[in-house]
C-alpha positions in Angstrom: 29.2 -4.5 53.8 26.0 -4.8 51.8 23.6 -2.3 49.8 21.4 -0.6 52.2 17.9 -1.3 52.1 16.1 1.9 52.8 13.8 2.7 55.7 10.4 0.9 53.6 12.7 -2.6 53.4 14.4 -2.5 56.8 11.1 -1.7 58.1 9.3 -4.7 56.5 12.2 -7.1 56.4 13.8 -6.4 60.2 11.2 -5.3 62.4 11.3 -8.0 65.4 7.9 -9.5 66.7 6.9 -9.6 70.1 7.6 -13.5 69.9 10.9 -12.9 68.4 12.1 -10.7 70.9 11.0 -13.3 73.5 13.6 -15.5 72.2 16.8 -12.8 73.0 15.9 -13.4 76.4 18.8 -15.6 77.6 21.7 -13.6 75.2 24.0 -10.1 75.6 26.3 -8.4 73.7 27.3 -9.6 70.4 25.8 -13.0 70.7 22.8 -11.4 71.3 23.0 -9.2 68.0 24.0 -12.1 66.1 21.7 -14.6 66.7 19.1 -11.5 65.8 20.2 -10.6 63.2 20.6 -14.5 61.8 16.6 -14.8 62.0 15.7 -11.7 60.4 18.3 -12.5 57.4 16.7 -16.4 57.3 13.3 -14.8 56.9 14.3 -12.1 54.5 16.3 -14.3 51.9 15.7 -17.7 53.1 18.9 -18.6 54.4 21.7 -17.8 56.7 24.1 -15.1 56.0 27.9 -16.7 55.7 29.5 -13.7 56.8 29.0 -10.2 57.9 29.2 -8.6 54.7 25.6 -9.9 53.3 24.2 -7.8 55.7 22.7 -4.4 54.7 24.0 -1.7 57.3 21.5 0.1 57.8 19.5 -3.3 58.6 22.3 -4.1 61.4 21.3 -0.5 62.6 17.6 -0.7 63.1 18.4 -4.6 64.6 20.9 -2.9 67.4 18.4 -0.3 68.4 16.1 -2.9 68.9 17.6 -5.1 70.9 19.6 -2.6 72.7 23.4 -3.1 71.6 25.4 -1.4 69.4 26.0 -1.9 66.3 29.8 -2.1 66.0 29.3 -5.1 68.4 28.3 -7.4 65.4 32.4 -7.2 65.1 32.5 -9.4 67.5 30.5 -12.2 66.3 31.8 -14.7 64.1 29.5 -16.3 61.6 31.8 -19.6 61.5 31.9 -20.2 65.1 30.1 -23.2 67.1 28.3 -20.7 68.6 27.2 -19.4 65.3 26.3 -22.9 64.2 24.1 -23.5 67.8 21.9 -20.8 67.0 21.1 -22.0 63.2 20.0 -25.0 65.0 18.0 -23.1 67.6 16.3 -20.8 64.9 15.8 -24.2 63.0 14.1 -25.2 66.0 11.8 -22.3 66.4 11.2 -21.4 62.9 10.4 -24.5 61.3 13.1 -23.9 58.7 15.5 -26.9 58.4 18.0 -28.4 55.5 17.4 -29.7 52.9 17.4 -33.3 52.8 17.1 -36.3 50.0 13.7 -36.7 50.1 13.2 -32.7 50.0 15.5 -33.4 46.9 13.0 -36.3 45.3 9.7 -34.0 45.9 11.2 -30.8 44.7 12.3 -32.2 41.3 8.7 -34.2 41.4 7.1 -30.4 41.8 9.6 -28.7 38.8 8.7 -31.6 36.4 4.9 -30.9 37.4 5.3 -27.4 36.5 7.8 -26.6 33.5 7.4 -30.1 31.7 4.9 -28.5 29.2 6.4 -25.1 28.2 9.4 -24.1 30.2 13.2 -25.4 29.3 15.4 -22.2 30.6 17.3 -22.4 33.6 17.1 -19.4 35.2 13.0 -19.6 35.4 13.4 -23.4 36.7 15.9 -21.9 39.0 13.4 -19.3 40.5 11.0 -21.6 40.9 13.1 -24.1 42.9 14.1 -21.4 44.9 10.3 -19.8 45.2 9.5 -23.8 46.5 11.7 -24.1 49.0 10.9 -21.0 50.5 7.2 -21.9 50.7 8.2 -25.3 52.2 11.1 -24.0 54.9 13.8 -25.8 53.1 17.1 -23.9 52.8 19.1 -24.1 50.0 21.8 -26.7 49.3 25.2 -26.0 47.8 25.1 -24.2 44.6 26.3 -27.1 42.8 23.5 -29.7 44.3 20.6 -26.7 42.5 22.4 -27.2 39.6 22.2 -31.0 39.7 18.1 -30.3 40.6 17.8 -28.0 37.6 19.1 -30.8 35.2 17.2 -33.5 36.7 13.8 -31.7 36.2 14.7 -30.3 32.6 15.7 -34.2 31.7 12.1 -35.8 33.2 10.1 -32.7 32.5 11.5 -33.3 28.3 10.8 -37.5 28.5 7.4 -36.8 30.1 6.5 -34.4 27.2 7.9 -36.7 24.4 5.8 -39.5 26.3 2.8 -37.7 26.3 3.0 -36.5 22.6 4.4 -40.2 21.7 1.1 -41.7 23.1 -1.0 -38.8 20.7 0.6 -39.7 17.4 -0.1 -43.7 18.5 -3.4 -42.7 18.3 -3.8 -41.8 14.7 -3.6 -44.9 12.6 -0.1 -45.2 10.6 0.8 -41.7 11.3 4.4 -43.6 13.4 4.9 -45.7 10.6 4.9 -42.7 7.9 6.7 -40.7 10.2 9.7 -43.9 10.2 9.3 -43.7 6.4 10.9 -39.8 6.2 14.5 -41.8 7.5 14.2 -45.8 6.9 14.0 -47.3 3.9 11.8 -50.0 5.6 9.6 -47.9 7.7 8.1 -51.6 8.7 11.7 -52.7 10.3 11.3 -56.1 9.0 14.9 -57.8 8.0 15.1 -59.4 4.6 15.4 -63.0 4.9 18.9 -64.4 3.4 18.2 -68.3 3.5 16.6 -68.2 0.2 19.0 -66.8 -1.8 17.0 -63.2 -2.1 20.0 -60.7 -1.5 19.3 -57.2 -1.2 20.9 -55.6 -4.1 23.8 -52.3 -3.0 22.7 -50.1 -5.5 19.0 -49.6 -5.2 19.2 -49.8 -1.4 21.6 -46.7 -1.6 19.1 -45.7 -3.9 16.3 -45.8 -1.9 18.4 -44.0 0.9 19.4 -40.9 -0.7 15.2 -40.8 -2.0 14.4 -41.1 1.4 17.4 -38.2 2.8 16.1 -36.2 -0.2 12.7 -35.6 1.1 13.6 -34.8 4.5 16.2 -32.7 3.1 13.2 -30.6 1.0 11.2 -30.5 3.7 14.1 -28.6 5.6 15.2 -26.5 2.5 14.4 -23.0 2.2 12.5 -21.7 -0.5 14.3 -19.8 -3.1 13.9 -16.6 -5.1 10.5 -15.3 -6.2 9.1 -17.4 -9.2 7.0 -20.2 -10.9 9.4 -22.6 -9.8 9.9 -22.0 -5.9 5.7 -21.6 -6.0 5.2 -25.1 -7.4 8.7 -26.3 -5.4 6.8 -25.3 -1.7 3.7 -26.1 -2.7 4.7 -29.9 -3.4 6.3 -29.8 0.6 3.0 -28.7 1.7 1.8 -31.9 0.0 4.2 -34.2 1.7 4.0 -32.3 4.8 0.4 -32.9 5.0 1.2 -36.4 3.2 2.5 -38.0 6.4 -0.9 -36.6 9.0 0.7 -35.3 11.7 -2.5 -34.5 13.8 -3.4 -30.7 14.8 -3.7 -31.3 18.4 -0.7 -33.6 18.5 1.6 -30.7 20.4 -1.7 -29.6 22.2 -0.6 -27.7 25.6 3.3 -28.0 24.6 4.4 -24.3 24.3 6.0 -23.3 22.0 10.0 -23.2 23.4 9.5 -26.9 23.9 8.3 -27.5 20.3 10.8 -25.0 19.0 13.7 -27.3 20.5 12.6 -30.6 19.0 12.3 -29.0 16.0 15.8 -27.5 16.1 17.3 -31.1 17.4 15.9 -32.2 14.1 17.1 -29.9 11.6 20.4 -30.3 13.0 20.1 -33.9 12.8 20.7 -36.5 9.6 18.6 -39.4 8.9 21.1 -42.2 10.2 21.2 -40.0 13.6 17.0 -40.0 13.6 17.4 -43.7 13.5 19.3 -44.1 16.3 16.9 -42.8 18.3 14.4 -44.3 20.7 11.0 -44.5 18.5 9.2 -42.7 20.4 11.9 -39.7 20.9 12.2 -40.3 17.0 8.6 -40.0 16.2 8.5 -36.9 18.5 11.1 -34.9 16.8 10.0 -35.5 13.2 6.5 -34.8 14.3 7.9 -31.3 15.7 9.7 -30.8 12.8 6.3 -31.3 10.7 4.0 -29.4 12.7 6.5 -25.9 12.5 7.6 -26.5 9.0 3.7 -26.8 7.6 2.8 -23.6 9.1 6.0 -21.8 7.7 5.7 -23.4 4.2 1.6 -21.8 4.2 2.8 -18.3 5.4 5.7 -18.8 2.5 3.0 -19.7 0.0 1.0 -16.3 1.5 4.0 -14.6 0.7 5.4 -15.9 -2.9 1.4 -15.4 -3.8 1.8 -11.5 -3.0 5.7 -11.0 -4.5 4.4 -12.7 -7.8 1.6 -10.9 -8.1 3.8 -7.9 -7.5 6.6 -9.1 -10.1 4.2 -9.5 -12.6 2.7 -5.8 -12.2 6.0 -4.3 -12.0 7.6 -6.7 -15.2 4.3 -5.5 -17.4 4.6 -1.9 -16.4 8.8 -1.8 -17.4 7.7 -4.0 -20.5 4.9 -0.7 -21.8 7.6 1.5 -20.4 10.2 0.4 -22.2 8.0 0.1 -25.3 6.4 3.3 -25.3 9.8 5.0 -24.8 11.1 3.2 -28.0 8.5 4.5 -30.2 7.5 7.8 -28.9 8.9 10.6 -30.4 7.6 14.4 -29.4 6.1 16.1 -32.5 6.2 19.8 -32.3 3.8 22.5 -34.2 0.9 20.3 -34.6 -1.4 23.1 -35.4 0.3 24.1 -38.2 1.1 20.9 -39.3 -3.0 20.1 -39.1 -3.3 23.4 -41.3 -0.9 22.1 -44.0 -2.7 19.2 -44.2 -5.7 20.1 -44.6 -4.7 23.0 -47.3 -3.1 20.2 -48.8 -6.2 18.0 -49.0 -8.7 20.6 -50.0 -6.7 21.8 -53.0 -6.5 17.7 -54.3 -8.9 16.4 -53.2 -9.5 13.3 -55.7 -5.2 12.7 -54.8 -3.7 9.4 -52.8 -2.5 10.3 -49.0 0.6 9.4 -50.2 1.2 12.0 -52.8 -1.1 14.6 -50.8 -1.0 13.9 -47.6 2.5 12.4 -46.8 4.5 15.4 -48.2 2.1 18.2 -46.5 3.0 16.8 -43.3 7.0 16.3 -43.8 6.5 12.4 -44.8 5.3 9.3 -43.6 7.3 9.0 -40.1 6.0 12.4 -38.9 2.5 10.8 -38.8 3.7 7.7 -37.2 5.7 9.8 -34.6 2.0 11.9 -34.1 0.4 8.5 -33.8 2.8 7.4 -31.7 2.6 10.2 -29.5 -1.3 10.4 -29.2 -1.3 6.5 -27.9 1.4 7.4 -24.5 -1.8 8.6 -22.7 -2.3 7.3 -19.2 -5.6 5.1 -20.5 -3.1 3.9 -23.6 -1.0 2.7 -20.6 -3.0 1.1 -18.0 -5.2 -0.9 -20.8 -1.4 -2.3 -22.4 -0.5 -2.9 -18.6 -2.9 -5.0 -18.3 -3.2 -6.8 -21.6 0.7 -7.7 -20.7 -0.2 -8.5 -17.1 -2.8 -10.5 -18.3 -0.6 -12.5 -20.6 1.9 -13.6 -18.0 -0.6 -14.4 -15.7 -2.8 -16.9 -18.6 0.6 -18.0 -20.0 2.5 -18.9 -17.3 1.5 -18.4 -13.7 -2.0 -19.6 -13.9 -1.2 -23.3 -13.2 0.7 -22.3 -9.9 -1.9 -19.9 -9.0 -4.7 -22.7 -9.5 -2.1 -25.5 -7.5 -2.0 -23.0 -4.7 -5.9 -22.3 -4.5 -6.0 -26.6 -3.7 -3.6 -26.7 -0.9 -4.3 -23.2 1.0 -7.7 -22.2 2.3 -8.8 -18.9 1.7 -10.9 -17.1 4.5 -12.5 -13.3 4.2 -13.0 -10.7 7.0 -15.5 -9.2 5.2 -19.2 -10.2 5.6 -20.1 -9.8 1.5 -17.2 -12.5 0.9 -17.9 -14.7 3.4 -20.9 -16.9 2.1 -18.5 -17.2 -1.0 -15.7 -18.9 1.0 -18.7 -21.3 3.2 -19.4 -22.6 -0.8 -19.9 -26.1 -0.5 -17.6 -29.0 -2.5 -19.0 -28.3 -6.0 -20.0 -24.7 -6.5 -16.0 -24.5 -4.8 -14.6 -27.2 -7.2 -16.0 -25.5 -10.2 -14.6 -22.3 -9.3 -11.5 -23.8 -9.1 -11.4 -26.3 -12.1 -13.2 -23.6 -14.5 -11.7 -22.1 -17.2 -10.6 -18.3 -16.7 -9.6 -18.0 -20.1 -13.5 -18.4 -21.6 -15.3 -16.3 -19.3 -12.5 -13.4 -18.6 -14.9 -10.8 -19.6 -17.5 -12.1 -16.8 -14.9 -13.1 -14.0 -11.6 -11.4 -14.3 -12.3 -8.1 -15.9 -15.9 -6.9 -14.9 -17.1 -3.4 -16.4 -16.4 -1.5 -13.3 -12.8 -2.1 -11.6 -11.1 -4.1 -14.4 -7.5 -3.1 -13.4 -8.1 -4.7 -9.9 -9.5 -7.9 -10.5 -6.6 -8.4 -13.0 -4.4 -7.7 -10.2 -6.1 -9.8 -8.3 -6.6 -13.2 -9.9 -7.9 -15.1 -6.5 -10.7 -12.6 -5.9 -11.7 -13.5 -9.3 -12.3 -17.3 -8.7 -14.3 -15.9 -5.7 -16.4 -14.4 -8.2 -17.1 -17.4 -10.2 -17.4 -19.5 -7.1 -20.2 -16.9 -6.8 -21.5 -17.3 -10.0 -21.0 -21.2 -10.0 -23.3 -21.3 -7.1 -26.2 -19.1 -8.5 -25.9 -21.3 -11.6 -26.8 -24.3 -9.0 -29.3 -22.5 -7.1 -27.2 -21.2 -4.4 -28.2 -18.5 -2.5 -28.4 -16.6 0.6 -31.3 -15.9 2.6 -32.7 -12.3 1.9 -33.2 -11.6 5.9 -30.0 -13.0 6.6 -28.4 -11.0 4.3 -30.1 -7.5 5.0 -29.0 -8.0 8.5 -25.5 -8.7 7.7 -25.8 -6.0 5.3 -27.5 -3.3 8.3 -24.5 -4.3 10.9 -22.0 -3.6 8.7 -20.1 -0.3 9.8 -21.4 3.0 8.2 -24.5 1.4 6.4 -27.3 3.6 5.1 -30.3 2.9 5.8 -33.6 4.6 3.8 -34.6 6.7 7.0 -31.5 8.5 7.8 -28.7 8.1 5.0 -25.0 8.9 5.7 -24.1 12.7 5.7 -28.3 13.7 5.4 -29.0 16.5 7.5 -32.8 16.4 9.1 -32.9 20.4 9.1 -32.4 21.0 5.4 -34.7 17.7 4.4 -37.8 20.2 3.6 -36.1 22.5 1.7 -34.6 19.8 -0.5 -37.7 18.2 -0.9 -39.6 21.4 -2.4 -36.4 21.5 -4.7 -37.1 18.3 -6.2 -41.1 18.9 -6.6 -40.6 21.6 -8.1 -37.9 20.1 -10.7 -39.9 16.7 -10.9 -42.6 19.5 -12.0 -40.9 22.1 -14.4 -39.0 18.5 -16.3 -41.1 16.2 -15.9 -41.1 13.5 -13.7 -42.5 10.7 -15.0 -39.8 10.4 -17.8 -37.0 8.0 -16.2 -34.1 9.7 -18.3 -34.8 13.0 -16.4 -35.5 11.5 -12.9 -31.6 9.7 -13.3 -30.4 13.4 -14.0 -30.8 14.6 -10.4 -28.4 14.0 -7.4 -28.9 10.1 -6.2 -28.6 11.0 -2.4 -31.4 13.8 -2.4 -33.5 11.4 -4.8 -32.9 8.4 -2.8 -34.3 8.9 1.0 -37.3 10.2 -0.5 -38.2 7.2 -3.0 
């Protein structure tokens, strides 16, 4: 026997109506039961029960009560039996159900194609909605191996409808097909080399030309490696040929993602000489997919070499001053009474050398070097040699990638004090980019106040002189427009009520500073800058 339902689903799903008992009554006994029990089961799971045990028993229960036989009478009734068979067509009949036929097959793959063929390829949800459809439209279900036959037949027209649909987008863009062909032929044109005059193609530089082409699609697939110079510049030339070939942003439009995750797996999978067999417009489909995924991965891979180099070069220059400053530093104990030796020493010759006075008071020459030594492994000693070596690597070596990378990504900014910088137009952007970092470090890359962090941060530097570049050519922002940006910025202070200013202390803080502006004098500038900047400040 089946699971029982519970009261809630027996109630809801084998309740009788008044019309429904209407039909009962011409039957008794068992039959009677039976055929009852058949039409609540059709309308509760959309078919006929096979046998006795798909029914719930507590269902069979509330049934019997209802149509006034008992229960262990269902025994009786065989679900195989003509008489079984008769009332399926009689409920078929008076129900509206009925089975399903060829042209209920036709129309219900039509429907799945309409629905899944942009962004559904798993069984199981095509399944539930073939199942969901036939319900709505009284059609009860074939054999389990006839679904199964559906299921494949809409997955198959619902994929050649989307490569059809994407097919006719990328004809749209001029050449984009042809430059798609050139990733796997040789001859992305297809024409054959005539043979009558003579002109033979020679072996070698065709198998040349092959393994060029293979080799590109094969770098397009590759992975990139470990962090460096090298795997920068190596991704950042894909991004190049990615973008080389146009495949159009809106190309996949609509496609979800499953769908454009499949062509793009078909791909990888696949070698050039496969591609070419191929239909062309499956072909161009498939490289397209392959395209569109692999640019987005190569940008966020740029994003993330860009942060692990700048990381590798912090953490090399920091173990290059640490090893350094471990190699020379040696801890020199009683300095006090070394300092008193020497300067006994000094005062009692004081016309001598500091080699013969000096050098012996303080127990030779490499006991001042040592004290040198040791006074220079202060935390400021260390973060200014940090940077002077994080500097170097950067100017030496990883400023070409750095600049390479600037070209091919597009940098955008949150933050409303950044933002006019990245709306730059062509030239201020193209000078900030082309300029040289190495003249004008002092102004871009270490300014007075945070030079540790715009070291760190080279690209936030070339948004500075892409500032300055612009200023230089007259670039501005309007005033108003930028006051307002500036007043709906989150936890702005205005002149009227400042951040952290309480109203009930303002007049005793304002008697304070009469009465210091008064006992200084406040017309001298030097004393006015003295005083605390937030009591000063909402009163000027």
């Amino acid at each position: 026997m089946g699971r029982d339902l519970g009261l809630d689903g027996v109630v809801d799903h084998f309740t009788l109506s008044g019309d429904e008992t209407g039909w009962l009554r011409n039957k008794t006994g068992a039959t009677r039961l039976g055929f009852a029990v058949q039409l609540k089961f059709l309308a509760w799971r959309g078919r006929f029960p096979r046998m006795r045990l798909e029914l719930p028993p507590d269902a069979v229960e509330h049934v019997a009560k209802q149509v006034g036989v008992a229960a262990s009478e269902l025994g009786f009734y065989d679900f195989t039996s003509r008489a079984a068979k008769r009332h399926r067509s009689e409920l078929r009949d008076l129900t509206g159900w009925h089975e399903c036929s060829k042209t209920d097959l036709v129309k219900l793959v039509s429907h799945l194609v309409d629905v899944i063929w942009h962004d559904e390829r798993r069984e199981e949800q095509v399944r539930a909605e073939l199942l969901r459809q036939m319900r709505v439209d009284l059609i009860e279900p074939p054999t389990a191996a006839q679904i199964t036959t559906i299921i494949r037949s809409a997955l198959h027209q619902a994929d050649e409808r989307a490569v059809a649909e994407v097919a006719a987008r990328l004809a749209r863009v001029q050449d984009c097909p042809r430059r798609l062909d050139a990733l796997v032929f040789t001859d992305p044109t297809g024409e054959a080399t005539e043979q009558g005059d003579g002109a033979a193609v020679d072996g070698d530089a065709q198998e040349e030309d092959e393994d060029d082409t293979e080799s590109v699609l094969s770098d397009i697939k590759s992975h990139p490696g470990n962090v460096s110079l090298n795997s920068l510049l190596d991704e950042i030339k894909k991004l190049k040929q990615v973008r080389a070939v146009g495949v159009p942003a809106k190309a996949f439009t609509g496609i979800g993602v499953q769908v454009v995750g499949a062509w793009r797996a078909r791909t990888s999978a696949a070698s050039p000489s496969h591609l070419r067999r191929f239909d062309d417009p499956v072909r161009h489909v498939l490289l397209a997919a392959l395209l569109f995924q692999r640019q987005r991965e190569i940008t966020d891979t740029l994003v993330e070499l860009l942060n692990s180099t700048v990381h590798r070069i912090n953490a090399r220059a920091e173990k290059k001053v640490t090893e350094a400053f471990v190699a020379e530093f040696t801890k020199v104990r009683g300095k006090s009474g070394l300092l008193g030796k020497i300067a006994t020493a000094s005062l009692g010759a004081p016309d001598g050398s500091v080699r013969s006075v000096v050098f012996p008071a303080a127990g030779g020459e490499k006991t001042l070097k040592d004290l040198v030594a040791e006074m220079k492994a202060t935390n400021a000693e260390f973060a200014r040699n940090k940077r002077e070596v994080f500097k170097s690597s950067y100017s030496n070596h990883y400023r070409s990638g750095l600049m390479k990378l600037l070209e091919v990504l597009d940098f955008c900014s949150s933050n409303d004090q950044h933002k006019p910088v990245m709306r730059l137009p062509g030239p201020a952007r193209e000078a900030a980019l082309q300029g040289d970092l190495g003249d004008r470090r002092r102004q871009v890359a270490q300014p007075r106040r945070r030079p540790a962090r715009r070291l760190r941060d080279p690209p936030r530097g070339v948004l500075r002189q892409a500032q300055q570049a612009a200023r230089r050519q007259g670039l501005h922002r309007p005033a108003e427009g930028r006051d307002a940006r500036r007043a709906r910025r989150p936890g702005h202070q205005t002149a009227e009520a400042p951040v952290g200013h309480d109203q009930r202390q303002e007049p005793q803080r304002r008697d304070q500073v009469h009465r210091a502006r008064a006992a200084e004098g406040a017309e001298e500038p030097a004393q006015a800058q003295k005083g605390d900047p937030q009591e000063v400040g909402h009163l000027l």
